[in-house]
Each structure stands twice: as structure tokens, then as C-alpha cells.
mmCIF file as Biopython writes it, N, C-alpha, C and O atoms, coordinates in Angstrom:
data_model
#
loop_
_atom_site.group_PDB
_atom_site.id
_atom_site.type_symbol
_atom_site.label_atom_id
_atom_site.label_alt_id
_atom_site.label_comp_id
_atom_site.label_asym_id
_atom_site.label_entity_id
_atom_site.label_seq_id
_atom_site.pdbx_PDB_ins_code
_atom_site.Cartn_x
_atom_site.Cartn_y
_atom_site.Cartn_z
_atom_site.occupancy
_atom_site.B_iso_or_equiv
_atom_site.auth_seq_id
_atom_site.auth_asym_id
_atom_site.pdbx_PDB_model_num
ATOM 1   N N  . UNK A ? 1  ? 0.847  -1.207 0.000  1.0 0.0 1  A 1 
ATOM 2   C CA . UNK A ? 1  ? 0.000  0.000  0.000  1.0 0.0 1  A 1 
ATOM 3   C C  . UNK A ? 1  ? 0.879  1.251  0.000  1.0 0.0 1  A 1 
ATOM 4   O O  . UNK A ? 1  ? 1.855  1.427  0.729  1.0 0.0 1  A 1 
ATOM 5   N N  . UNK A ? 2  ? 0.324  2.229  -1.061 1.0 0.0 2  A 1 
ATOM 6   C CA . UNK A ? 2  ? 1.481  3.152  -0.716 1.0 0.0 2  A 1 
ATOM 7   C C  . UNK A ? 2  ? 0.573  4.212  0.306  1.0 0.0 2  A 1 
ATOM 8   O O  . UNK A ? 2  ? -0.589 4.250  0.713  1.0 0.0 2  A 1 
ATOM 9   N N  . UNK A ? 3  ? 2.058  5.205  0.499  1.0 0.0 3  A 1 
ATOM 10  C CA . UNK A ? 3  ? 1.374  5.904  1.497  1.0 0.0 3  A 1 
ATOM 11  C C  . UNK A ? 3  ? 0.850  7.666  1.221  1.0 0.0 3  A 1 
ATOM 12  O O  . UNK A ? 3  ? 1.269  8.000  0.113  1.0 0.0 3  A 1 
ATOM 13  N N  . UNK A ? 4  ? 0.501  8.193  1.532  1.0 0.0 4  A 1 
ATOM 14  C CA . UNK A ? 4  ? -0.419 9.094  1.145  1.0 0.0 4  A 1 
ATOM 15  C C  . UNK A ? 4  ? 0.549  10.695 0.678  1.0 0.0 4  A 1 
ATOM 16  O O  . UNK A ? 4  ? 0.794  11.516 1.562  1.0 0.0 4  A 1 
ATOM 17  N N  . UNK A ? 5  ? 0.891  10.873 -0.423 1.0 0.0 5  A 1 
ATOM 18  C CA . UNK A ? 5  ? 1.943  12.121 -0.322 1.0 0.0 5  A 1 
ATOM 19  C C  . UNK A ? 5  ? 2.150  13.099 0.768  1.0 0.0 5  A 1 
ATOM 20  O O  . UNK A ? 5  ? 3.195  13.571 1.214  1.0 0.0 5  A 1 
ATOM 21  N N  . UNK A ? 6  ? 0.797  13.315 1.125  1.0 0.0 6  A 1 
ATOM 22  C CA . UNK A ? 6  ? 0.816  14.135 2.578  1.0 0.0 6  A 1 
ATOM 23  C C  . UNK A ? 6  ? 1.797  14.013 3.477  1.0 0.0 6  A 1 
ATOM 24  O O  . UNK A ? 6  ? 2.692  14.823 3.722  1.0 0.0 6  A 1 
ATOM 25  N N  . UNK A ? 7  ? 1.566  12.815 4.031  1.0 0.0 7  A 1 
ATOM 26  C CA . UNK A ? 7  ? 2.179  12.111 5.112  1.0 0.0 7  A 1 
ATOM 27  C C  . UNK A ? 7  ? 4.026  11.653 5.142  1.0 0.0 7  A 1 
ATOM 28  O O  . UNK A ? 7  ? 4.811  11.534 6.083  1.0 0.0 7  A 1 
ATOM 29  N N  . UNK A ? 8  ? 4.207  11.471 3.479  1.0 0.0 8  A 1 
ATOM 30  C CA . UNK A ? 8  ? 5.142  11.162 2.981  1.0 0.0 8  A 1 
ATOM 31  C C  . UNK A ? 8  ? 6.439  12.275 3.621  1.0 0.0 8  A 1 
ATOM 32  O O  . UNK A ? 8  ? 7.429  12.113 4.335  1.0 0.0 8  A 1 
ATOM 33  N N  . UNK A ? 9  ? 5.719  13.591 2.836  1.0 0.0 9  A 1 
ATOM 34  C CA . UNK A ? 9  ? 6.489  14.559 2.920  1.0 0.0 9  A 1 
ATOM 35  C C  . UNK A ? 9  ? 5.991  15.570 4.355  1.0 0.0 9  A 1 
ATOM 36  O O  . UNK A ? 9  ? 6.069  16.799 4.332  1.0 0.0 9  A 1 
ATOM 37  N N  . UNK A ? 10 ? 5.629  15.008 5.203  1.0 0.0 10 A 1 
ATOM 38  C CA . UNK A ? 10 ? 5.622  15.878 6.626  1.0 0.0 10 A 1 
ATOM 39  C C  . UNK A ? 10 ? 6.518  14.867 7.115  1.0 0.0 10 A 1 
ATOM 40  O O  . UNK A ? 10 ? 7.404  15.229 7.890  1.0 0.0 10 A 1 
ATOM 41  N N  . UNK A ? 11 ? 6.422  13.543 6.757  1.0 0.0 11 A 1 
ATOM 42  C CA . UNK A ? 11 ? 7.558  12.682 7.841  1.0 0.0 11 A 1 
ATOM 43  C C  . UNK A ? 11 ? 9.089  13.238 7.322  1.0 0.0 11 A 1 
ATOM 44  O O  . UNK A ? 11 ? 10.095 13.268 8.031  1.0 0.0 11 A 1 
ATOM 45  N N  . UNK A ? 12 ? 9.015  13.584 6.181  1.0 0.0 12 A 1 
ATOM 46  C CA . UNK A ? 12 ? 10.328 14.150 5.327  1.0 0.0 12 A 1 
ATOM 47  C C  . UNK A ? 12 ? 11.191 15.545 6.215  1.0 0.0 12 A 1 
ATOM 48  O O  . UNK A ? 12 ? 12.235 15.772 6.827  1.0 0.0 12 A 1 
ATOM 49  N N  . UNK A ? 13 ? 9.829  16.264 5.740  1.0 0.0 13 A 1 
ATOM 50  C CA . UNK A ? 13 ? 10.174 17.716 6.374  1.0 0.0 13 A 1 
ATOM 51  C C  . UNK A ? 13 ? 10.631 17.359 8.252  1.0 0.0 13 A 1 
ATOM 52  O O  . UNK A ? 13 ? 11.514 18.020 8.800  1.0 0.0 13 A 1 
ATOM 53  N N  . UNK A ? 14 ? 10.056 16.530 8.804  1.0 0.0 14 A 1 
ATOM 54  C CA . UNK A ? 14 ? 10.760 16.255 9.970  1.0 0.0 14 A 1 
ATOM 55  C C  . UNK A ? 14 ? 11.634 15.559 10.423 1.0 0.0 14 A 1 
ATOM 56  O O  . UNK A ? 14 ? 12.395 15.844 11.347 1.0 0.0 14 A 1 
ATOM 57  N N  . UNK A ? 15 ? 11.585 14.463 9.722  1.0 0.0 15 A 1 
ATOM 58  C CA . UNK A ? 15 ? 13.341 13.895 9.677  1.0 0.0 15 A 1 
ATOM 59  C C  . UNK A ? 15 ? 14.780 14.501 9.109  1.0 0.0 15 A 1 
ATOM 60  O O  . UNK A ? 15 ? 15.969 14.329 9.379  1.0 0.0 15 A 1 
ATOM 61  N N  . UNK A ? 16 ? 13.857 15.468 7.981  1.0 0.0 16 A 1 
ATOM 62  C CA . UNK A ? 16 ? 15.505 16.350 7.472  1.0 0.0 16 A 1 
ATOM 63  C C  . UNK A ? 16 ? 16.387 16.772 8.370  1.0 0.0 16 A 1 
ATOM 64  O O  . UNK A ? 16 ? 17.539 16.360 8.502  1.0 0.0 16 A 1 
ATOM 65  N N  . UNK A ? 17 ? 15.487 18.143 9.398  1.0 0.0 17 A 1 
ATOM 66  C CA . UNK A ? 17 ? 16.312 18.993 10.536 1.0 0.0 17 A 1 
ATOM 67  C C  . UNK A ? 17 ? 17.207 18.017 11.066 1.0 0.0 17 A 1 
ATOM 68  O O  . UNK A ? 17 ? 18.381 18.346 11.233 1.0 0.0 17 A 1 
ATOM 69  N N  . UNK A ? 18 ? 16.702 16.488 11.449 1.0 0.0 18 A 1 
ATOM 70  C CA . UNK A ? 18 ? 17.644 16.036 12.569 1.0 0.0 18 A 1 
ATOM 71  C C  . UNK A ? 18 ? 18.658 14.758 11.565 1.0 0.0 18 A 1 
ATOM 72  O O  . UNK A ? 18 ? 19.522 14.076 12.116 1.0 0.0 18 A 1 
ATOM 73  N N  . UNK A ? 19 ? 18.440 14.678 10.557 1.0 0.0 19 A 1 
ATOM 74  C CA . UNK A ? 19 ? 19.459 14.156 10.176 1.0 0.0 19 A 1 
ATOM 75  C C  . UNK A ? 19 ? 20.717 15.187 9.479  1.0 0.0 19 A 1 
ATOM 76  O O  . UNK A ? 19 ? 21.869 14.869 9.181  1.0 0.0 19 A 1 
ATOM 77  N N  . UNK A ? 20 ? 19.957 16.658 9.335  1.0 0.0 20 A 1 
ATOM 78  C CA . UNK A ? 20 ? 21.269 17.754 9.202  1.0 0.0 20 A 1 
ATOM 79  C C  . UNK A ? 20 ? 21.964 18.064 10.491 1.0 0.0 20 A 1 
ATOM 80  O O  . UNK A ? 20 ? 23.114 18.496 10.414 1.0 0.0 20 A 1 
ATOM 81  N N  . UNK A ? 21 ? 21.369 17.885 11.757 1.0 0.0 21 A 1 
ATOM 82  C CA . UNK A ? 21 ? 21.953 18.331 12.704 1.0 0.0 21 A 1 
ATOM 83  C C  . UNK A ? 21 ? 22.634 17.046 13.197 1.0 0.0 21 A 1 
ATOM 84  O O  . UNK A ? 21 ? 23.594 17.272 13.934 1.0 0.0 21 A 1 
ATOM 85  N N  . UNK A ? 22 ? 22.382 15.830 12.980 1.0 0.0 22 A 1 
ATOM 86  C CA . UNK A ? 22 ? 23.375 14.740 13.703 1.0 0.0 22 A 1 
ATOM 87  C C  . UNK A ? 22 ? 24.566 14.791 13.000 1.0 0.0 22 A 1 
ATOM 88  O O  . UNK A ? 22 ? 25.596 14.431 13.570 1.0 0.0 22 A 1 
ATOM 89  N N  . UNK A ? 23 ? 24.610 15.384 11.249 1.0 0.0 23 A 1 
ATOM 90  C CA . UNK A ? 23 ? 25.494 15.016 10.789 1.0 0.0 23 A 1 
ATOM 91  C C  . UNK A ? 23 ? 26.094 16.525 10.710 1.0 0.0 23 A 1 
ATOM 92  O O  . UNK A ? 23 ? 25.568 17.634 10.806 1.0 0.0 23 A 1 
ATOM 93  N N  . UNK A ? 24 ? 27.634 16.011 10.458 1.0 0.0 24 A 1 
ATOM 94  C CA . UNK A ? 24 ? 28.589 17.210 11.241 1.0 0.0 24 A 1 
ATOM 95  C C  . UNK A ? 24 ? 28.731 18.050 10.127 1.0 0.0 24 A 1 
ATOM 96  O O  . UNK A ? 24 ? 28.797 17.553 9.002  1.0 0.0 24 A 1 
ATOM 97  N N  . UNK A ? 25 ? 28.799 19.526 10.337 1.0 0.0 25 A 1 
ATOM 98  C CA . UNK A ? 25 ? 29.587 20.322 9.220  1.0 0.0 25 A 1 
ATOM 99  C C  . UNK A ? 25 ? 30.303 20.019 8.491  1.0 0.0 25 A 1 
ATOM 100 O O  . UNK A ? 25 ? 31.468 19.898 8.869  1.0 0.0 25 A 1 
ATOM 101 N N  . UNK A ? 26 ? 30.008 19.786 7.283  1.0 0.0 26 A 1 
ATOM 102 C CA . UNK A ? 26 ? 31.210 19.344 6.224  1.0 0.0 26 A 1 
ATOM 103 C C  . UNK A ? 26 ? 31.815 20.961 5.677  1.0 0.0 26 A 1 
ATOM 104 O O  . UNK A ? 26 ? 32.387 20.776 4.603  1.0 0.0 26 A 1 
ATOM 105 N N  . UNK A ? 27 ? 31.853 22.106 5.982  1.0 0.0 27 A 1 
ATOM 106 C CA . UNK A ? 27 ? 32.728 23.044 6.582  1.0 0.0 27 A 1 
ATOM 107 C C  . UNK A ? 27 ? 34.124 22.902 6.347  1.0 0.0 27 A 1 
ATOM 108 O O  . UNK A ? 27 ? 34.918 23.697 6.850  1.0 0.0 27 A 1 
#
């Protein structure tokens, strides 16, 4: 079943922040 674009991209928009912030400055 797929899953609903909505949902897709709010789980997106909230996993981004914390996978930019675990990963370190490439700086």
C-alpha cells in the first residue's frame, strides 16, 4: 500500500532537521 503524499512529505520535512543536525559540518 502506498502511502499518502501528505504524510510522505511531513515525515520528510521532519526527519531532514535532525538528520542535518546529527550530521557534522562538512565546513
Amino acid at each position: 500500500q502506498f502511502l499518502p503524499i501528505t504524510l510522505v512529505m511531513c515525515l520528510w520535512y521532519t526527519t531532514l532537521p535532525i538528520t542535518m543536525f546529527s550530521l557534522p559540518p562538512s565546513q
